[in-house]
C-alpha positions in Angstrom: -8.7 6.9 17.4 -11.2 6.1 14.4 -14.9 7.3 14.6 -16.4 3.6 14.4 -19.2 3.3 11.1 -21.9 3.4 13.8 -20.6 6.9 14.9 -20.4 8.3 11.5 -23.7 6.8 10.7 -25.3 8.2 13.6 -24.0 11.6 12.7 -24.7 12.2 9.2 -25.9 9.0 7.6 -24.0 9.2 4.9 -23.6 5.8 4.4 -27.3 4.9 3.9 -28.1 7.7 1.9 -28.6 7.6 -1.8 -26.7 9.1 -4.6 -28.7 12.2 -5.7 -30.5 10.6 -9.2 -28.9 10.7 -12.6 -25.7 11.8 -11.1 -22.4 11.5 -13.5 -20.2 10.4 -10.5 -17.0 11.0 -12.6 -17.9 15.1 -12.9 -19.8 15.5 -9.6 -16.5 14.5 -8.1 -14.3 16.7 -9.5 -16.2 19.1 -9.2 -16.5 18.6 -5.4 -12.8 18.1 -5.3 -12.5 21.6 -7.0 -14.9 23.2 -4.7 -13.4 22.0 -1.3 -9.7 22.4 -2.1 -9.4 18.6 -1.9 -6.3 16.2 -3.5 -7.4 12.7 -4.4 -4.5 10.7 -4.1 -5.3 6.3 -4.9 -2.9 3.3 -5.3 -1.8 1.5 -7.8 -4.1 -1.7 -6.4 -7.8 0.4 -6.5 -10.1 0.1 -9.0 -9.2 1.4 -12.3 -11.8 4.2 -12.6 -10.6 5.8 -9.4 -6.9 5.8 -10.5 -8.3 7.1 -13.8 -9.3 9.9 -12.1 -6.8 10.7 -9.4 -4.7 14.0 -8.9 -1.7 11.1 -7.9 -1.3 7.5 -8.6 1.7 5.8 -6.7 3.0 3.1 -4.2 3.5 3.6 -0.9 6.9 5.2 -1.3 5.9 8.0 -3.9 2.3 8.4 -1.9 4.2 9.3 1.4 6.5 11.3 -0.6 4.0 13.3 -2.4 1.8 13.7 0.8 4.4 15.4 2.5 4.2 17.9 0.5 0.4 18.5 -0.6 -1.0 21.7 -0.3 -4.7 21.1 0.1 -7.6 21.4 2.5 -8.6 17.7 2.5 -7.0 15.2 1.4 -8.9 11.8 0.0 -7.0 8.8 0.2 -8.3 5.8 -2.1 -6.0 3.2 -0.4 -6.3 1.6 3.2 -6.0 2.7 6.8 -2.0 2.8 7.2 -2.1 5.0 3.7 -4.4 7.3 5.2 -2.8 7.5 8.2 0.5 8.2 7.1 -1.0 10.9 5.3 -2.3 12.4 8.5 0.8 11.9 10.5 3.0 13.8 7.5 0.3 16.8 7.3 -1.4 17.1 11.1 -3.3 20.2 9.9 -5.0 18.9 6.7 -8.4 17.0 7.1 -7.9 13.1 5.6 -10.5 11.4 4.6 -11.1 7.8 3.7 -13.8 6.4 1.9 -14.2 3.4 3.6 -12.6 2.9 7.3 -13.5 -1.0 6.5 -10.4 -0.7 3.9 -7.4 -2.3 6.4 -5.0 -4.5 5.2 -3.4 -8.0 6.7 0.1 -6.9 7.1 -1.0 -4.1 9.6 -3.5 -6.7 11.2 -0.4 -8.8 11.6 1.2 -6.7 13.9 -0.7 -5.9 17.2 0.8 -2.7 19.6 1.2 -4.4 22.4 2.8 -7.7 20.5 5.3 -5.4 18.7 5.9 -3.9 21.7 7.1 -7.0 23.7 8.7 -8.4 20.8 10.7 -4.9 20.8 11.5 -5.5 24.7 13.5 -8.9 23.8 15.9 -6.7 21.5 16.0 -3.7 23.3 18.9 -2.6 21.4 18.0 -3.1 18.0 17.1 -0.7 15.6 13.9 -0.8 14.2 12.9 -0.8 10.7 9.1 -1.0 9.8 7.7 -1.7 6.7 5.5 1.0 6.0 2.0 -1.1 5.6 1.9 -0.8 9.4 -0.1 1.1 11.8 0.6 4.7 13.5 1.5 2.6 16.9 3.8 0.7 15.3 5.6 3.1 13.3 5.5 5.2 16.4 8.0 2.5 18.0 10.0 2.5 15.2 13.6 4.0 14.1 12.9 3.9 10.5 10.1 3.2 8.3 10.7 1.9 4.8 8.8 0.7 1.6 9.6 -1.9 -0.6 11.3 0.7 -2.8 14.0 1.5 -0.6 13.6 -1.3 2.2 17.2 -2.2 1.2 18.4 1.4 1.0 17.3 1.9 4.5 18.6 -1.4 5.8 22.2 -0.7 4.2 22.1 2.7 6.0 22.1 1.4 9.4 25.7 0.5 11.0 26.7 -2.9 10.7 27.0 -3.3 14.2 23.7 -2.8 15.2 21.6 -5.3 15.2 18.0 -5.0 13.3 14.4 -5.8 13.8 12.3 -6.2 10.9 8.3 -5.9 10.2 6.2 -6.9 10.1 6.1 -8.3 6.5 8.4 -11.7 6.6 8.9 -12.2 3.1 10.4 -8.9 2.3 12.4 -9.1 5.1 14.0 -12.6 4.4 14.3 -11.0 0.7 16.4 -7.5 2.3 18.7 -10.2 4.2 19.6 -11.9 1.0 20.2 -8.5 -0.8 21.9 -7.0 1.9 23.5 -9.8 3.9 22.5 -8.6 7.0 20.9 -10.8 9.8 17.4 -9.4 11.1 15.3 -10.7 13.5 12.2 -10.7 11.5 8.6 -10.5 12.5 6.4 -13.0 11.0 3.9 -11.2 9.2 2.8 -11.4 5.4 0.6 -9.9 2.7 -2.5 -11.9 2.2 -2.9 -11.3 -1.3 1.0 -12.2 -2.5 0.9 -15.2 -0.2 -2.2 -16.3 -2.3 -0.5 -16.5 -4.8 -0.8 -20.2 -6.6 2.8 -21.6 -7.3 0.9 -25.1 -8.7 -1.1 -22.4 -10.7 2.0 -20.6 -11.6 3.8 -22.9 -12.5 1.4 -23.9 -15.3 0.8 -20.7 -16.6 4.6 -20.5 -17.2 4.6 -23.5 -18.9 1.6 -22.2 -21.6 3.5 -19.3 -21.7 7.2 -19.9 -21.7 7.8 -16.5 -23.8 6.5 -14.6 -20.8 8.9 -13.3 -18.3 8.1 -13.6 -14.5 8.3 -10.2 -12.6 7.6 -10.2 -9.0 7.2 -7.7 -5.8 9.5 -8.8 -2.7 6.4 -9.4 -0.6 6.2 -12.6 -2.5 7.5 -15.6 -1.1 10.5 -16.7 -1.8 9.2 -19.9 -3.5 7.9 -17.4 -6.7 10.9 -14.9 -5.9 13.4 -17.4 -7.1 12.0 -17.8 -10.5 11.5 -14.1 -11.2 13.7 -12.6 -13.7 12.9 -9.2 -11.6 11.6 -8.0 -8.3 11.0 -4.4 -7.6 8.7 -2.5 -5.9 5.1 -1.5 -7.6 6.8 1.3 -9.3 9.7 -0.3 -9.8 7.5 -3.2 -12.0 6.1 -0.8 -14.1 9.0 1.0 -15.0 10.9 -2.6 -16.0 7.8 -3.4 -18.1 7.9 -0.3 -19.8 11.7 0.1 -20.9 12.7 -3.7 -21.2 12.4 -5.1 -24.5 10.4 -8.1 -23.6 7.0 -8.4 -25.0 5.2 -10.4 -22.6 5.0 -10.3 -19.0 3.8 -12.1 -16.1 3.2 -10.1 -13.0 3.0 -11.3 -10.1 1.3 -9.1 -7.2 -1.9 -7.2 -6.9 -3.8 -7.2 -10.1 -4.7 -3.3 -10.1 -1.4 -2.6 -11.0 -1.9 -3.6 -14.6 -4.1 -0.3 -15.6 -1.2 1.3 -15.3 1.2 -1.0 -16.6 -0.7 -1.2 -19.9 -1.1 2.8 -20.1 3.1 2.9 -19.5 3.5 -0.2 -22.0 0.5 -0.1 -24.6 0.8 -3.2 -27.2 2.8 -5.5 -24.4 1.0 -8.6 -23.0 0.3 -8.4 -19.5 -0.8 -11.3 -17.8 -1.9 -11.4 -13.7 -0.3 -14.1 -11.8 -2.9 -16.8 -10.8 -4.0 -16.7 -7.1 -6.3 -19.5 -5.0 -8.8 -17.0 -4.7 -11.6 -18.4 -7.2 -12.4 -14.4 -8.1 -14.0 -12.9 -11.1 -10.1 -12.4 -12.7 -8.4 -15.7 -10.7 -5.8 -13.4 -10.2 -4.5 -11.9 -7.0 -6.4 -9.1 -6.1 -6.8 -7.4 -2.2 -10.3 -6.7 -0.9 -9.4 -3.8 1.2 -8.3 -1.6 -1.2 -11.5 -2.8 -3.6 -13.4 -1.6 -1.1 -12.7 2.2 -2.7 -15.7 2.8 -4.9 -16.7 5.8 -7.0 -19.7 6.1 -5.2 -18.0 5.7 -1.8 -15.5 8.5 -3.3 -18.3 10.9 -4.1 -20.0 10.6 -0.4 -16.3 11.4 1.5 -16.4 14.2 -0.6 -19.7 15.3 -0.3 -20.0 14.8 3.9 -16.1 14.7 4.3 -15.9 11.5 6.1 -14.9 9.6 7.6 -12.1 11.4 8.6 -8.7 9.5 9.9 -7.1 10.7 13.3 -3.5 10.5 14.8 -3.5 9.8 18.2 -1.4 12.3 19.9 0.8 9.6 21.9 2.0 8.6 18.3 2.4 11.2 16.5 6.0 12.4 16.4 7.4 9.0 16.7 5.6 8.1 13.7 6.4 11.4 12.3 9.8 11.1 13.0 10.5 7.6 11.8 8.7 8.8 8.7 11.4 11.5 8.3 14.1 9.3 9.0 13.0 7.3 5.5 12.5 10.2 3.2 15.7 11.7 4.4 17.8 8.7 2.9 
């Protein structure tokens, strides 16, 4: 189970406490990082000047992948709770940290134990797939977990006549259906910042820009996905932006992922896809993983907190569902 914020308060106070003065946040923490053995691993969606400084930058697919095999005292994960987690659950021995234990995300939220559970009890002979932005519990009940890089791969894997449950993100799984043809039932959970994405908003931005070619992630629904010359993964969108040809872009999912988009294609015109949000950037952009700050970086580093825990009960289902991805 987490430490709440009041626990970790009441034990060190790190969160109240004030960055020692005229600190250059950038060298005290990797200096920190050097002096505890630590790996600072960050997604594509935090802030720019935490990816600019990461040991590893990479969706959910290459984070698990290179988590697995880390070889590190601590490891800091600038991301959100199921990142973090699945961190823990592929190295039980190493300390993980995460700067804020406020950073969740919706999809996760979406999917309660105990409603997963009883929704697994109607298809008790199902197999289940789980996206991978869901928590320990969940993953602990599953057969497979999978990431929007290799949702499909997974899903073609499993014997056509078995039937398949889904989750818990509802777009993605309507778009594996289409790809793959197969029948799912499908939990009815979604992404809150790909859902907020404006089609009326869209829509006009195509129109000002009809030189600019569409690219979209599969957690999208399928209202955007339809007019998307490509859909791919995070990593998958940067690499298309960085080989193809095409000079201007749309992109539509999480906004952080243009820092490194514009590092992989310097000189190509990169434009966020409008959300409803009225934010700073009116693009889509996810709180939770904004919540990763420099300054929060520098305390988890400093006090090593707060630190993310696997409950035992979950562990090597998790850990084996895990497995059963990275070994297709």
């Amino acid at each position: 189970m987490y430490m709440t914020l009041e626990e970790e308060v009441v034990k060190v106070g790190f969160l109240d406490r004030p960055l020692p003065e005229g600190v250059d946040l950038v060298k005290a923490i990797q200096l920190l990082k050097t002096q505890k053995n630590a790996v600072i691993l960050a997604h594509y969606y935090v802030a720019d000047e935490i990816q600019a400084i990461a040991d590893f930058v990479g969706d959910s697919y290459a984070l698990a992948q290179y988590s697995q095999k880390v070889n590190a005292s601590m490891i800091v994960f600038c991301g959100v709770h199921f990142m973090a987690e699945t961190a823990k659950i592929l190295n039980p021995n190493a300390k993980v940290i995460l700067p804020d234990l406020h950073a969740g995300c919706s999809l996760a939220d979406a999917a309660p134990e105990a409603d997963f559970r009883a929704f697994k009890a109607l298809h008790p002979n199902a197999v289940v797939v789980s996206y991978i932005n869901c928590t320990a519990a969940v993953k602990s009940m599953s057969d497979y977990i999978c990431t929007s890089s290799n949702a499909v791969d997974v899903v073609k894997a499993i014997p056509l006549d078995k039937e398949i449950i889904f989750a818990p993100d509802a777009n993605l799984g309507r778009y594996v259906e289409k790809v793959t043809g197969r029948k799912m039932h499908i939990w009815e959970g979604a992404c809150m910042v790909h859902v907020n994405i404006s089609d009326e908003k869209l829509a006009q931005l195509m129109a000002l820009r009809p030189e600019a070619m569409l690219i979209a992630h599969p957690e999208c629904p399928s209202s955007i996905l339809e007019k998307a010359a490509f859909i791919g993964s995070t990593k998958a969108l940067i690499d298309y932006v960085s080989k193809s040809d095409h000079q201007c872009f749309i992109v539509a999912t999480e906004a952080g992922i243009l820092f490194k988009m514009r590092e992989a294609a310097p000189g190509k015109l990169i434009i966020p896809a409008p959300s409803f949000e009225n934010n700073t950037c009116a693009c889509a952009e996810c709180p939770y993983m904004k919540m990763n700050t420099l300054e929060k970086l520098y305390n988890a580093l400093e006090y090593e907190l707060p630190t993310v825990t696997i409950d035992p009960h979950v562990q090597d289902g998790a850990l084996r569902a895990l497995q059963n991805m990275l070994s297709i």
